[in-house]
Each structure stands twice: as C-alpha cells, then as structure tokens.
N, C-alpha and C positions, 0 to 999 in steps of 0.2 A: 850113558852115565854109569858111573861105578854103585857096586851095591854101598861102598862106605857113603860116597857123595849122599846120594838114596836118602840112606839114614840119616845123614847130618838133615837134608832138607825136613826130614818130618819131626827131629828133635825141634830145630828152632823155633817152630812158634809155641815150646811150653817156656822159652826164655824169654817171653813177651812182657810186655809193661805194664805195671802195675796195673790191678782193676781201677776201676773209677769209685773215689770214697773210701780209697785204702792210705793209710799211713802210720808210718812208724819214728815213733822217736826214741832214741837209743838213751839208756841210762847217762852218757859221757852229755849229749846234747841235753838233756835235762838240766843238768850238774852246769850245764856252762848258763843255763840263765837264770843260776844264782848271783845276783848282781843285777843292779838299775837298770832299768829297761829303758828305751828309748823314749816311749808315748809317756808322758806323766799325765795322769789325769789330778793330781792336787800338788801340795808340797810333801807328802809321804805314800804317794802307790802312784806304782807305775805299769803299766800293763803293754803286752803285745800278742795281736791275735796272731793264731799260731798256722790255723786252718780254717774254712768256711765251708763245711758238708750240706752245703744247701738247704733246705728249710726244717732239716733233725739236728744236726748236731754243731758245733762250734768249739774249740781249742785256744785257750788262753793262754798266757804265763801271767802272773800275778809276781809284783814282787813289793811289798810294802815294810815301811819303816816307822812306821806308828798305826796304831789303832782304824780299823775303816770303820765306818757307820754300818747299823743296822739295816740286811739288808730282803727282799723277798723278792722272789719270782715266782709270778702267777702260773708258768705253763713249762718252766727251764726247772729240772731238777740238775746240782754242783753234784759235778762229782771229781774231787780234789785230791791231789796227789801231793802231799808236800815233799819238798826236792831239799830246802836246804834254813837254817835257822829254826827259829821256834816260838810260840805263841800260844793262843786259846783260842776256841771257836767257844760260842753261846750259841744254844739251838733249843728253838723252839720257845716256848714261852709269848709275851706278849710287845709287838716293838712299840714301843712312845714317840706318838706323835709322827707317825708313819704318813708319807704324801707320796704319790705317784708322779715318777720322775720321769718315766717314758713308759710307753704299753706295755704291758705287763709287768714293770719292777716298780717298789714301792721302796724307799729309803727312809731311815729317821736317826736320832741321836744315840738311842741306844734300845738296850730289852731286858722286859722285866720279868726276870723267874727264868726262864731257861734248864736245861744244861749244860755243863761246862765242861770243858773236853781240855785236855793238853794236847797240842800240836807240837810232833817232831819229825825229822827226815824220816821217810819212809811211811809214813800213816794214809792212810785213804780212807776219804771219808766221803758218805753219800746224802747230802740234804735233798729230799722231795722238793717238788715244787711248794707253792706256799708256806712253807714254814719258814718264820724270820731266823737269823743268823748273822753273826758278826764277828771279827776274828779282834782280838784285842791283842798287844804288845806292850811290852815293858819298857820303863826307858831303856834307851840306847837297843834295844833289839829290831830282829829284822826278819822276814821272812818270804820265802820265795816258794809259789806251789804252782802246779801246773790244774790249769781246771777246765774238764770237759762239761761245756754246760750242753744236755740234753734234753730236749721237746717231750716233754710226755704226756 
C-alpha cells in the first residue's frame, strides 16, 4: 500500500455516521413546517413528532391556528422554539378545572393569574415541568414552534 492510500484508510473512520441521539435541523427545515401539519389533533393544532430519543427527550412541531387549552406536564419540561407567526403563552398561575388526560399531562379550559408573554419567530422559551401553560391566538392568526419536550 501507498503511504497516501495509508492515510486515506485512517481518515475514514472520523467520516463516520452520526452518534446515536444526535440531530440536526437546519433553520430552512424549521421555516418549512410553518404551515399544517399532517397529524391534526382537533380543528385548530396540528402536530408531527419530529424525533424519539428514547426515554429523555422527544421533538415536536406544533402548528396551531386558534388558542390550545391549558396545559401541564408532570415530568416533561417544553422547551419551544417559535419558528414562524405569533401569539401568547400564560405561565404559571393556576389552571381551572385541570383532569389528567394521560400519565403525566393534565389539560383544562384555561388559567388563572399567570404570566403573559408575547410570542414571535425567534423566541425560546423554557416551561419546567409542572407548571401550567397555554398558548392563546388572536382571530385569524397562527403559529408554528418547534418543541423539545425533555424528562427531568
């Protein structure tokens, strides 16, 4: 073997594939799932999971077009990345009339007292686990964010 050949065999394996539990999504693919998403889960939010990082992490896309309900995670702390439109989050405060809609997340109508936050492309924002949260919308608006929910 030549000393180039040599070298090229001991480069190649730092061109190797991705670790496992790594990924990337590029600002352009963000920006394209502005817009309905496939999965609807009502007549105004649509959702598509993005990635499953086994029992820590999970990858959303959110895109909704009215108001979602009040919502809490007991063990998932959001951490949201809004990509495209604009809205309010409420955090914190007390949600009304809150029921457990699957292990660990509790939904209700809405919440009382909070903080109010304006939501626009570009903002990140980080709800802990149990604290209630609800994102509201104006007529005719719409909003699309990407959200890592993470086990803590």
């Amino acid at each position: 073997m030549t000393n180039k050949l040599i070298g090229l065999l001991l480069v190649l394996p730092l061109v190797a594939a991705e670790p496992a539990g790594y990924k990337y999504w590029s600002a352009a693919e963000l920006k394209s799932l502005a817009k309905p998403l496939s999965n609807k889960t009502d007549a105004k939010t649509s959702l598509e999971n993005l990635a499953d990082f086994g029992a820590s992490d999970r990858a959303v896309a959110v895109h909704r077009e009215g108001s979602g309900v009040a919502e809490l995670h007991e063990t998932e702390a959001d951490l949201m990345v809004i990509v495209s439109g604009k809205g309010d989050l409420i955090v914190g405060g007390t949600m009304r009339d809150g029921k457990t809609t699957a292990a660990g997340e509790v939904r209700g109508p809405s919440i009382d007292g909070g903080a109010h936050q304006k939501l626009a492309p570009g903002d990140i924002i980080h709800v802990p686990p149990k604290i209630p949260h609800q994102v509201l919308l104006g007529p005719g608006t719409q909003i699309t964010y990407f959200v890592l929910k993470v086990k803590e």
